[in-house]
Each structure stands twice: as C-alpha cells, then as structure tokens.
C-alpha positions in Angstrom: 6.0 20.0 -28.4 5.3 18.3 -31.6 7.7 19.6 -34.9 6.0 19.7 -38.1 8.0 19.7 -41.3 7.9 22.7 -42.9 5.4 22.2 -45.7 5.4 26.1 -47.8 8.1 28.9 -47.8 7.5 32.7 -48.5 8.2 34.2 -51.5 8.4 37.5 -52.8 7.0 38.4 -55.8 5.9 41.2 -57.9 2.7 43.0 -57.7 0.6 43.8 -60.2 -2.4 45.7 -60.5 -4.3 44.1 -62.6 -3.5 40.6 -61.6 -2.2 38.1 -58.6 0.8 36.3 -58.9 1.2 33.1 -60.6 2.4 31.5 -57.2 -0.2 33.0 -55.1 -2.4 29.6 -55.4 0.3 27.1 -54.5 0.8 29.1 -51.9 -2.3 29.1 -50.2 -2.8 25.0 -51.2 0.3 24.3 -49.5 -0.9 27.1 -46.4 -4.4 24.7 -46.6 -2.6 21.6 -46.6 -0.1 22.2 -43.1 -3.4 23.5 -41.4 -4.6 20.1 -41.9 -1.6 18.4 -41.1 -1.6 20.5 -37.8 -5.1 19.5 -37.0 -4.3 15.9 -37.2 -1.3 15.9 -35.5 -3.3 17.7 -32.5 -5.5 14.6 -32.7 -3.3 12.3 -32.7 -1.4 13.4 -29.9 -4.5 14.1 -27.9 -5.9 9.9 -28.9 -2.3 8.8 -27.7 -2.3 10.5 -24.3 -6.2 9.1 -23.5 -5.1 5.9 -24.9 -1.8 5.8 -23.0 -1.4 2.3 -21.1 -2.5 2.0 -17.7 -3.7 6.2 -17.5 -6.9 5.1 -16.3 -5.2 3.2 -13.4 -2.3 5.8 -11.9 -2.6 5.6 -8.3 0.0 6.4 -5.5 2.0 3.9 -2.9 2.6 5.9 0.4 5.8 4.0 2.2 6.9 5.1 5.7 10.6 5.9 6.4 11.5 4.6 9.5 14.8 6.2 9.9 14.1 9.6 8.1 10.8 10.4 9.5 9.3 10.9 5.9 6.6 9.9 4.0 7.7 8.9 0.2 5.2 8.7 -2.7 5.2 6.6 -5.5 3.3 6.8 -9.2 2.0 3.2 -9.8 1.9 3.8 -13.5 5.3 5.4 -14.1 6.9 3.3 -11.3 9.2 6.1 -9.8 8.7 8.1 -6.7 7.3 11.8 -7.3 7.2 13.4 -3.6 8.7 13.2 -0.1 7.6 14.8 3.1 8.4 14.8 6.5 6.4 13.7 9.8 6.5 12.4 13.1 9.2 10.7 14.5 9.4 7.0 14.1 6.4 6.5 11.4 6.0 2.8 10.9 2.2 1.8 10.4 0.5 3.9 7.7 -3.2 3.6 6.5 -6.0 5.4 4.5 -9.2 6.3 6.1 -12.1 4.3 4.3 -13.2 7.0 2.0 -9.6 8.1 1.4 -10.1 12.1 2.6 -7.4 11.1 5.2 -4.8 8.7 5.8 -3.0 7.9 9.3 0.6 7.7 10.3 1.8 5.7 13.4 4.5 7.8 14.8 5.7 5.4 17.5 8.6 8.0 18.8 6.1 10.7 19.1 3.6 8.8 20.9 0.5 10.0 18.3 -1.7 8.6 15.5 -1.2 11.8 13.0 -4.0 12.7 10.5 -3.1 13.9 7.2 -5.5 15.5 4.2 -5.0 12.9 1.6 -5.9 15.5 -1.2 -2.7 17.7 -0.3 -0.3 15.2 2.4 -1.2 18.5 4.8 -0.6 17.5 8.7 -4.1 17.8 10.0 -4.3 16.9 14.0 -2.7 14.5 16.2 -4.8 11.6 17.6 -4.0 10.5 21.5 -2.9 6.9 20.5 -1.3 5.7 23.7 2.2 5.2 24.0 4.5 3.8 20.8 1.8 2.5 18.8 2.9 0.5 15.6 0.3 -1.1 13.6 -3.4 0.3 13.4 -6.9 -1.0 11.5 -10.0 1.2 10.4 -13.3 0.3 11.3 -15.1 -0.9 8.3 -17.9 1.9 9.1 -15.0 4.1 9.0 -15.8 5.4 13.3 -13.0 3.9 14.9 -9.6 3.5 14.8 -8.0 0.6 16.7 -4.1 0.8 17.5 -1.7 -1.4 18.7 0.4 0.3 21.6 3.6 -1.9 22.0 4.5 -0.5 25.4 1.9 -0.8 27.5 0.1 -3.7 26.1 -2.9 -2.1 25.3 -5.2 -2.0 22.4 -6.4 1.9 21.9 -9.7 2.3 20.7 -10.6 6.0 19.1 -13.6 7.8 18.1 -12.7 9.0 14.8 -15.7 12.4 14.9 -14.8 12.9 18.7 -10.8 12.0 18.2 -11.7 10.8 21.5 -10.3 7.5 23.3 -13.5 5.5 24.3 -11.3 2.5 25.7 -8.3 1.1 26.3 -8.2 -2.7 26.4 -5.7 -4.9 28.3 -3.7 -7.2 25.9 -0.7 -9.3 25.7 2.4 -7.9 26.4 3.9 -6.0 23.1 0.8 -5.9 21.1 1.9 -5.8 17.3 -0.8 -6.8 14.7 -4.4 -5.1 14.3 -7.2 -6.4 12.3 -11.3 -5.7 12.4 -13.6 -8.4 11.3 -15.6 -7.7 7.9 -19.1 -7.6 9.8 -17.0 -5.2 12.6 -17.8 -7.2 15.7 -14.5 -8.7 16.9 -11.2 -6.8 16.5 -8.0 -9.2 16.7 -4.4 -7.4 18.5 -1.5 -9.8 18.3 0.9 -10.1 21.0 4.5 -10.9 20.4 5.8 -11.7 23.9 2.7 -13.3 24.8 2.2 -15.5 22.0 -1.2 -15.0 20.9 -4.1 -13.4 19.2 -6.7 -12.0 21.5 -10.1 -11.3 20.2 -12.0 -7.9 21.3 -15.6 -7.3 21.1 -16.1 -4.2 19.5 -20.0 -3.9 21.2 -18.6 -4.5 24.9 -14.8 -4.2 24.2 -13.9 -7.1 26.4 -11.7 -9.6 25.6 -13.8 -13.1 24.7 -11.0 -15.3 23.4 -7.1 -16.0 23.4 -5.7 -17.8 20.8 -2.3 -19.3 21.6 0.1 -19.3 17.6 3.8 -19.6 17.3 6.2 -16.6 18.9 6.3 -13.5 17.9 3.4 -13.0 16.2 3.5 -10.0 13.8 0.5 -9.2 11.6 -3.4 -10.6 12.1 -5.4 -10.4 8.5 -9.4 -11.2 8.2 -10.7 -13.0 4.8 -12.8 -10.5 3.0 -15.6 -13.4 3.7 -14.7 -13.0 7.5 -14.6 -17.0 7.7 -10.8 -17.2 8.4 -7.7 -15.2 10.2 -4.5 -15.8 8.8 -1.3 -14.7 11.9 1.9 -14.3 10.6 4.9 -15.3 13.5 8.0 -14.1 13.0 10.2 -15.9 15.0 8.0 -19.1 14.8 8.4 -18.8 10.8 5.0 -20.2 10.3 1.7 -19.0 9.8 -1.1 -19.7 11.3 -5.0 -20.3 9.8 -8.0 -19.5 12.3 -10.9 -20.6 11.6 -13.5 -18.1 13.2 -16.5 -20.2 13.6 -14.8 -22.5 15.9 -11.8 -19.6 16.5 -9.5 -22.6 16.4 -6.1 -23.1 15.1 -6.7 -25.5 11.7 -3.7 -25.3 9.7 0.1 -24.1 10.3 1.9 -23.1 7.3 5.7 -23.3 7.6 8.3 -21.9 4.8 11.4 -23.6 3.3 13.4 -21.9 0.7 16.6 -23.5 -0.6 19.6 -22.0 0.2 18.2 -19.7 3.3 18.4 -20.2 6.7 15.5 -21.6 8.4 16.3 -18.6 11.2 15.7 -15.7 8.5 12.6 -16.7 7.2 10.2 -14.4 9.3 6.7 -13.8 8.1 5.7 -10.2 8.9 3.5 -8.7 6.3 0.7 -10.0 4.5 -2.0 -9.0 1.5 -4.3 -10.7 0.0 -6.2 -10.2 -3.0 -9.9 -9.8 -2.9 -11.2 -13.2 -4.1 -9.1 -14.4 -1.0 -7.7 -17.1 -3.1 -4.1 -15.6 -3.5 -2.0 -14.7 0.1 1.5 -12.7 -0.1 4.0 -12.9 3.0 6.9 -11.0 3.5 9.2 -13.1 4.9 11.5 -10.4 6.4 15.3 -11.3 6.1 14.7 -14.2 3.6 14.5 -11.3 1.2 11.5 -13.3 -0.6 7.8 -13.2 -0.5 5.7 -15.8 0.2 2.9 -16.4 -2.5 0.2 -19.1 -1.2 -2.8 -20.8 -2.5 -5.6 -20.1 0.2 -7.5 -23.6 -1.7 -4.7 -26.1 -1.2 -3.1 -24.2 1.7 0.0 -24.4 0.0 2.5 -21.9 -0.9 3.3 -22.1 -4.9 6.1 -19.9 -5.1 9.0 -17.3 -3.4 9.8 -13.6 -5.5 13.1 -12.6 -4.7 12.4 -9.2 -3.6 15.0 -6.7 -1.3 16.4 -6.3 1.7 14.6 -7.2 5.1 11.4 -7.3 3.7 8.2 -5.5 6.1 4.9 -4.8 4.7 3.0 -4.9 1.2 -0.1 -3.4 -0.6 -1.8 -4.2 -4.2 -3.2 -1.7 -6.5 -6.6 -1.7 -6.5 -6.8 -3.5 -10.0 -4.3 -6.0 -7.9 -2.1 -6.1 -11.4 1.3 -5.4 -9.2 2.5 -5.6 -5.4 4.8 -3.4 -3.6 7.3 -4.5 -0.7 8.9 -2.5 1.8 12.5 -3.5 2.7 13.8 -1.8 5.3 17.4 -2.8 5.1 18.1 -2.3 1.2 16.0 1.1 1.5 13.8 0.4 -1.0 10.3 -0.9 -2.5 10.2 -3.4 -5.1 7.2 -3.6 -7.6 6.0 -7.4 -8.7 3.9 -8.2 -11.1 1.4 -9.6 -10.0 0.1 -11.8 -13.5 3.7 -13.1 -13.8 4.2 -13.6 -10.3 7.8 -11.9 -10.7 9.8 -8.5 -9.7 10.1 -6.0 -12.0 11.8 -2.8 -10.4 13.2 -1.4 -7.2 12.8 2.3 -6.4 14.8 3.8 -3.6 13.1 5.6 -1.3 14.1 6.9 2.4 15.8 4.7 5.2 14.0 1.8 6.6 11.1 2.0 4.5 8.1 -0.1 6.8 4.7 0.7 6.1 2.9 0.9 2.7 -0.8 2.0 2.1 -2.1 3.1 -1.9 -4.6 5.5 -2.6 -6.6 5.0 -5.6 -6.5 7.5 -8.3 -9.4 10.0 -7.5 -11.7 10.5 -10.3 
C-alpha cells in the first residue's frame, strides 16, 4: 500500500447564510490537488510493476528430490523456491512434454513414468515404464516417450495418446542416458556397464549401431543441428564427440581442475545453449561445472557450484543456469553472461533432475 502525505485537514467553521466560508476554497484546491497526487502515484506504481526487471521472463525450475520424494519449484525471477509437492517414490529424471500441458517424473522406486498437469502440478496417470527407469527423452513430434530402464536393460518406448508400450528394445546392461535425434529417426540409450551408446531406429526400432566411449557413460545429448552427440562418462571423466554422419568417435574431452582429484571429476549432466556453441557439464563430485567451446573443443572455464553436482537446465532466454547437487541439497543459479554463481537455494534431499517451464502467456 502506498502512504500519501496528508495534503488538507478539516476544519470547522461557521456557517453563514448568506455566504461560504473564507476557507472553503483552499479547502477544495488542496482536496483537488491530493486527487491528483493520488492519480499519479497509481501510475507510477502501475509503470513500475510492468517495468519491473525481468517480469516478462519469470519462469519456474522443477528439481526432483531424490530422498524426499518431492517435487520443488523455483521462481527464475525472484530466485527463491515458491512450492513443494510430493510424488512417487525415488523421482530422479524429470521433463516437460513438448507443448508444456504435462511434464513427466521418473519414479525409479515405483517402477512408473507419472504424468502431471503442468498448469496445476495435479498427478494425472501413471505410464507402464518398465522397471526403475531413470532418465527419459520426448519425441520431438511430441508421440513418444523413450525411457531408460536401468534394471533390465531395456529401452521403453511409449505411445504418448495410447499410454501404450509399442516396444521394448534390448540394450546394454544398466541403460542410463536418453536422447532423440532433431529429425526423430535414431534415438541413442547409454549403457553404463556396457560401455557404450547404442543407436535405435525409431521407424523399425532395431538397434543399427554400437558405439564403444569411456565407462560409465551417463548422459547422451544431440546438437540442435543433429550433426553431433556429445556422451558424458562418469567414471571415464571424459567426454566424448560423435560425429553422426560417420557415427564415429572424433574427439575426447578430458577435465583437469587444480587442486581436485582426477577420481572426482565425473561428467553427468549436460545443456547446451541453442546456437550449440556453448556446452555445460556437471562434473558430479568436483563440485564444478564444466563450460566448453563446442568451436575449439576446448573447455574455457570451471563455476564452482555445490555439492555432488547432477543435472542442469537454462531458462529459455539462456541468461542463467541451474545445477542440482545432490549432496549439499541444493540448486545453484549461474549467470550465464558472467559465466559465474550467484545464489544457492535449498531445496529437498538429493535434488537430481531439473526441467523449466516457460512462463505461460
């Protein structure tokens, strides 16, 4: 509420018959003059709300709590977290449907994909995802939904109208990562026991190629071009560059940060922006994220960022970058102009996945 300075006072005065008081006309000038005052001060304040910095671009980070079985919510634009809800046990992947009505949770302890009404975070249906599945991509076309089931070493491939399985594919055992091509012809499931990336035609769902990268690979991620496929290997430490014309192996990217251990530097988690000139890793306990030039192949820099860092998500104006870091319980925000962290927000225990919905208009 907005105080305005009292401008007039009453005062009494005698009446005469024949005539108004003397005061009567300073009295309604000074009356004139605050109804003015009001006025623009009821303009003002409306100009400084629409003009408030970054209104136009509040949108909202959903993290998974591994531990708590909750969902937390944070406002991009105040930078603190506004709700909390619970859902299936285990949730560790999390992603929005392509036209963002719905967003999915990978429940890994409850054995289900869960669907959830992204206008009101309402449970919707559970989808039958195979056992423990972890990570999980979209279709472009926004029909299927391909999941990574960890343990059966299977990829599960869902009809998104029908909520129907149409296949199961065999994979490498513990399939992690999950990724669907740009043009939607060849999804990629990573396999952390077996080493590799295995590439599934979406058309016949067989599997046409194996691609053999360093252990434990973690997370598969397409160029928005579709030309390469970057594999990030945790144990290895290094990540790998495919590139999909020949589907061969042409650069791997190793980490050194001074003063870590070459054993805690674990690529997980990746993003990259959509000029696909700018790649973020999480590099899990090195409690830093990777940023690397996609021209020179290089990386240019480490952000200090929490605890055990997972997974990570831009806004949509890619102006900041949220991490998940699942042993200091909490997300850090970087910026992403001056490459540097800015805040830490707590959220629930063992925060993994992170997926933003744009602000609706």
């Amino acid at each position: 509420m907005v105080t305005v300075p009292l401008l007039w006072r009453s005062q009494q005065a005698p009446v005469h018959a024949a005539s108004e008081p003397k005061a009567q006309p300073t009295q309604a000038l000074n009356r004139e003059r605050n109804t003015k005052m009001l006025a623009r001060v009821g303009v003002l304040a409306l100009i400084a709300i629409i003009a408030a910095p970054g209104a136009a671009h509040t949108h909202e980070a959903y993290v998974s709590n591994e531990k708590d079985n909750t969902i937390s919510v944070i406002d991009t634009e105040t930078q603190s977290v506004v709700r909390t809800f619970a859902v299936g046990q285990r949730p560790r992947g999390i992603t929005f449907s392509r036209d963002y009505k719905h967003f999915f949770v990978c429940a890994s302890d409850s054995d289900a994909v869960q669907v959830y009404d992204a206008a009101t975070d309402a449970w919707l249906y559970d989808l039958p995802s195979g056992e423990d599945p972890e990570q999980f991509a979209v279709s472009p076309d926004n029909k299927r939904l391909y999941i990574a089931n960890e343990d059966n070493a299977v990829t599960t491939i869902i009809d998104l109208e029908s909520r129907k399985v149409i296949q199961q594919v065999d994979v490498g055992i513990e399939p992690e990562g999950m990724a669907v091509s740009p043009d939607n012809a060849i999804a990629v499931t990573t396999s952390e026991t077996t080493n590799m990336a295995h590439f599934i035609d979406t058309a016949t769902f067989e599997v046409f190629d194996n691609i053999l990268v360093d252990q434990r690979p973690r997370h598969a991620e397409f160029t928005h071009d579709g030309k390469r496929l970057w594999v990030s290997s945790e144990i290895g430490g290094t990540l790998a560059v495919i590139d999909m014309a020949t589907r061969k192996v042409t650069k791997t990217i190793g980490f050194k940060i001074p003063g870590v251990r070459a054993d805690l530097i674990q690529p997980v988690g990746m993003a990259l922006t959509r000029d696909d000139k700018r790649l973020f890793v999480a590099l899990g306990p090195a409690n830093r994220v990777a940023v690397i030039d996609t021209a020179k192949l290089e990386v240019v820099k480490y952000i200090l960022v929490g605890q055990r860092v997972w997974h990570l998500a831009l806004t949509p104006e890619e102006d900041l970058l949220l991490t998940t870091n699942g042993v200091s319980n909490d997300v850090t925000v970087i910026d992403v102009t001056k490459l540097q962290a800015v805040k830490s927000l707590t959220v629930g225990r063992y925060p993994w996945g992170v997926a933003i919905k744009p602000k609706q208009k």
